[in-house]
N, C-alpha and C positions, 0 to 999 in steps of 0.2 A: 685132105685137111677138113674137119671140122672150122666150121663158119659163125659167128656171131648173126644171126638174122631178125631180130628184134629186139627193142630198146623200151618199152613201156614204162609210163609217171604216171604217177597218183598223188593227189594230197590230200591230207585229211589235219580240219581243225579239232581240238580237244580243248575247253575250256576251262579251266583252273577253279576248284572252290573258293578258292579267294585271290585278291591280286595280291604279287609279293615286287620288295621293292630290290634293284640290284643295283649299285651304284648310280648311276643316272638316267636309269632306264625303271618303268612300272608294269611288268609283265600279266595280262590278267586273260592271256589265254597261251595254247603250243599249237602251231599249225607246224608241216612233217610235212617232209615232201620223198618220195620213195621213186627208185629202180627197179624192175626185173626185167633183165637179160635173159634171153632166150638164146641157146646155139640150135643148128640144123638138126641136131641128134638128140631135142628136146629138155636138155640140159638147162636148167635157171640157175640164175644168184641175182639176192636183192641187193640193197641196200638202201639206207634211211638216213634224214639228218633234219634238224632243225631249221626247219625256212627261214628265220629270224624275219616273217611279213614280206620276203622277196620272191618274185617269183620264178624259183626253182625249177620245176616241173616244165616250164615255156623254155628258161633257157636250156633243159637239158633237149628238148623237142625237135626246137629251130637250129642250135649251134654245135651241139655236140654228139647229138646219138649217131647221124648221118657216118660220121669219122668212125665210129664204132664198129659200124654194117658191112659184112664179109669179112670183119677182119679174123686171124686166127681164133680160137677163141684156147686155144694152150698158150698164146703168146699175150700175155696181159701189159706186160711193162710195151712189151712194142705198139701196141694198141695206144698207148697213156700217150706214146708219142705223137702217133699219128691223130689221137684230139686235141692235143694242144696246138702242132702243128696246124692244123685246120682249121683252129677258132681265132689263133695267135696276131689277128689283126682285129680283134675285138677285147682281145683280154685274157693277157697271161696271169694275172691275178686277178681278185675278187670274185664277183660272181661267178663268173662263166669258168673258174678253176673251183671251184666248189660243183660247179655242174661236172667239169671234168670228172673231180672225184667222188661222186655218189657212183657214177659208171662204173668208175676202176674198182670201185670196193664191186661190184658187181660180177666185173670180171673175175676179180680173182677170185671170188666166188665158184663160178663156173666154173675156172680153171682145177680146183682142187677137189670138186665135187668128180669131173671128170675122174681126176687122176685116185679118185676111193679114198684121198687122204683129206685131215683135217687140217684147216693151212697153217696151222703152226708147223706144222711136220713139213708142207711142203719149202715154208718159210725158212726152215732149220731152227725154229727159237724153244722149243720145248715146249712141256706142258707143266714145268714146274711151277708153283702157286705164286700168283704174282705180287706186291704189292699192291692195297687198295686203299679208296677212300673214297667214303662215306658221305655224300650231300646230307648231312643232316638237318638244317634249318634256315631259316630264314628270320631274324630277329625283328620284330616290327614295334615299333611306339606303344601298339598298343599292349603287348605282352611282353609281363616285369621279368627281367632277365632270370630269375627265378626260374619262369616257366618253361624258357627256351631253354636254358640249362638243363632243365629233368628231360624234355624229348631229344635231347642228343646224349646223355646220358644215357636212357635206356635203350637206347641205338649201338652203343658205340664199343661192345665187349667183341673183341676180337680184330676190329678193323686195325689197320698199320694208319692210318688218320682220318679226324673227320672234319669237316669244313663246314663254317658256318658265313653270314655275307656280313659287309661291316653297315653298322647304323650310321646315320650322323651324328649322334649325340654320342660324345668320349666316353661321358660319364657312365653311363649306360654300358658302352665296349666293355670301359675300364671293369664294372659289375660282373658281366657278363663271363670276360676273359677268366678273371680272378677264378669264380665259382668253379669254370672248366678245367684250369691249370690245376686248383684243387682235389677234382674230385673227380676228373680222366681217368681209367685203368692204366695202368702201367703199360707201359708199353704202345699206348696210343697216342698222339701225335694230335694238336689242335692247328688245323689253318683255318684264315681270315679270308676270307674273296673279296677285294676292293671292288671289283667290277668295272676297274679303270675309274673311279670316282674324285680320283684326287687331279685338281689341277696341274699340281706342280711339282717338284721335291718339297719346294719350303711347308708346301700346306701338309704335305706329307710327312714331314717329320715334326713340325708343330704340334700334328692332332695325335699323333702315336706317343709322344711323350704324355700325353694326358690320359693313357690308356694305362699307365703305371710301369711295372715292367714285365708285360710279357712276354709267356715264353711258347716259342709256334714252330709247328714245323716247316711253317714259311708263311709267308706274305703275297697273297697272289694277286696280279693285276693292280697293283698300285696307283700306273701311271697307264697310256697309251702305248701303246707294245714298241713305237718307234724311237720311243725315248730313253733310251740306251744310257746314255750317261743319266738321268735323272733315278734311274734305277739302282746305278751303282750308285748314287749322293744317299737313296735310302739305305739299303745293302749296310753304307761306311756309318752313317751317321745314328741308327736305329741299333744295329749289332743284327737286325733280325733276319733269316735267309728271305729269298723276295726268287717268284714264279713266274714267271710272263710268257706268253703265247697264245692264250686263248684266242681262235676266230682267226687265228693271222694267217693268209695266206701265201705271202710272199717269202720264200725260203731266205730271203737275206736280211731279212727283221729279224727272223730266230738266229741268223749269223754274227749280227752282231749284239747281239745281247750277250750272247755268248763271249764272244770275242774282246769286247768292252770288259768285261768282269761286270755285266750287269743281273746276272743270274745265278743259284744255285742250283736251282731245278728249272729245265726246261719246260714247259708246257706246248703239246702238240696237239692240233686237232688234225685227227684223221681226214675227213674230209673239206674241211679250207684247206688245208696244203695240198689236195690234188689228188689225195686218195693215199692208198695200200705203197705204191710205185715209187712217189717222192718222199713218204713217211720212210720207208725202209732208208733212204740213202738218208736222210737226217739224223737219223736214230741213229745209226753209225757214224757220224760226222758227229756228234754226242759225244758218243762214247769214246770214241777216241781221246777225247780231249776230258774225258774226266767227269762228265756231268750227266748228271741222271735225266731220263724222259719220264712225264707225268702225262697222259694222255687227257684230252677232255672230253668229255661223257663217248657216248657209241663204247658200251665198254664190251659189245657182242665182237665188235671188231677188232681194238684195241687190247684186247687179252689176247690175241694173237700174233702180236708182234712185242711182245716178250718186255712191255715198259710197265710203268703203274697205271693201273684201271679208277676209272674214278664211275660212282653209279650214283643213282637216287636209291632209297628203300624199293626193294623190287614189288611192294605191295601196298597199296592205300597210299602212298605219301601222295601231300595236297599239292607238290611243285612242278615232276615231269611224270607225264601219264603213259611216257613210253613204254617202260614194264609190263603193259594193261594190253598192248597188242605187238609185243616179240612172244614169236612159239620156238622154243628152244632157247639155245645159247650157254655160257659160261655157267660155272659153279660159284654160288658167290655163297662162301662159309667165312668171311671175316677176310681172310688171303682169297684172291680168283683165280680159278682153275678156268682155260680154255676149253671150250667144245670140243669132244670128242669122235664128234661128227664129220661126216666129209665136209668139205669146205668150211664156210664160219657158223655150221653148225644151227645155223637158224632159219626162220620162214616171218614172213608179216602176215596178219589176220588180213584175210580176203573183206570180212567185214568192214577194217577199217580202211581199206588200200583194194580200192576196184582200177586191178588195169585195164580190166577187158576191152575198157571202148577205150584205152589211150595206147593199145599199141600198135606200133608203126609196121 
């Protein structure tokens, strides 16, 4: 048996040219907090995620790599068990399952690099072009919807949708939305990211009727992921389709969104849910029932399990600087192609992501 024998973190902050604002939150830098796995037979896989200021890299350290060490390193789902198992008196949700799954994505990294294939193949989900979308902007006070509208514009020819975040000011949406509904290419799709910003349903349906009547290909993050019925009162009361899951770790917050009728499109992050292991069994707990998976960002991962990829511009954009140190990964021509590479096809710049004095 090939053995797991090392677990290495690195973090690295990236500072933002400007701050931007996301529903009730003022983002003016990205700190990334990274895995590499190492098996006996000198085999690696990373993986990466947004720290969101938590620290990552300690709990992967102290609580979960240890669970990881000798385990198979061809058995990754068995492995997912045996860290939660192991942490599971400190935290089957939130952080320490977000540590869980920077790991797993690692593993199966491993796993698939072992086995020559790229994990879609090992996955079974194919490599056919997936659905995407486009973080195209960020609207802020200080730039007339005008402006924001020409750089998603000149972004947005071939993507299946692009997203922009919502402002406070309706007036302003209301401008904004219009321009976009207008003068989208055919065939592209505009979402809103609320960023969880709305208190309530009521405030939520107040301020979208002052937006006029647009038209989206959903409404993401409205409310607080746990607020199930509040999502369906937007859903009934707006007409408009509505997204939830960003960040949510706990699989039975995605269950009942679902199960409420408070969603049209799911929204899954790869790693809050635990990684590679529990995303697969959701995706299919989905699909059975009828509803689409939208992945949120990591779309080096997420183009591997066969749902919609969401990305920033892979070059210069001023919002995630991630793009600036993945070597490799997916085909992004408008539709995403997965990596044709063994495993998820990619590598982190040593520049920005030193393991060497962090591993175990």
């Amino acid at each position: 048996m090939t053995s797991i024998t090392g677990i290495g973190t690195a973090t690295a902050v990236l500072p933002l040219p400007a701050p931007l604002r996301l529903g009730a939150m003022t983002v003016t830098r990205r700190e990334y907090s990274a895995v590499r796995a190492t098996a006996d037979d000198g085999t690696h896989g990373v993986a990466y995620c947004l720290s969101r200021e938590a620290p990552m890299a300690e709990i992967v350290d102290r609580l979960v790599a240890a669970h990881a060490a000798g385990a198979d390193a061809d058995a990754p789902a068995e492995t997912w068990d045996r860290m939660l198992r192991g942490s599971a008196i400190v935290g089957r949700v939130g952080l320490v399952r977000r540590a869980i799954g920077l790991v797993d994505i690692a593993l199966w990294d491993i796993a698939a690099r072992r086995a020559g294939v790229p994990l879609w193949r090992m996955l079974g989900t194919g490599d056919e072009p997936r659905p995407s979308m486009l973080v195209a902007a960020y609207p802020a006070p200080g730039r007339a919807p005008r402006e924001v509208a020409d750089e998603v514009l000149g972004q947005a020819a071939g993507w299946t949708t692009v997203k922009i975040s919502r402002l406070l000011d309706p007036a302003y949406m209301r401008e904004l939305i219009a321009i976009l509904n207008r003068e989208l290419p055919a065939g592209t799709g505009l979402v809103v990211d609320v960023g969880f910003g709305w208190r309530d349903a009521d405030q939520a349906i107040a301020e979208i009727a002052q937006w006029g009547d647009p038209e989206l290909a959903w409404l993401e993050d409205p409310l607080l992921p746990e607020d199930a019925e509040g999502a369906l009162r937007i859903r009934r009361a707006s007409g408009l389709p509505v997204s939830v899951g960003d960040e949510v770790t706990d699989p039975a917050v995605l269950r009942a969104l679902v199960e409420r009728g408070g969603v049209d499109v799911l929204r899954l992050d790869v790693v809050a849910i635990g990684g590679i292991t529990p995303a697969r069994e959701m995706i299919g707990w989905a699909a059975e029932r009828g509803v689409p998976v939208s992945g949120h960002v990591y779309p080096e991962v997420t183009a591997h399990l066969g749902i919609g990829v969401e990305t920033f511009a892979r070059a210069g954009n001023p919002y995630d600087p991630a793009p600036s140190f993945v070597r490799g990964g997916p085909r992004f021509e408008g539709l995403v192609r997965p990596s044709p590479e063994p495993g998820l096809g990619f590598d982190l710049d040593p520049e920005v992501f030193d393991f060497d004095g962090s591993a175990r």
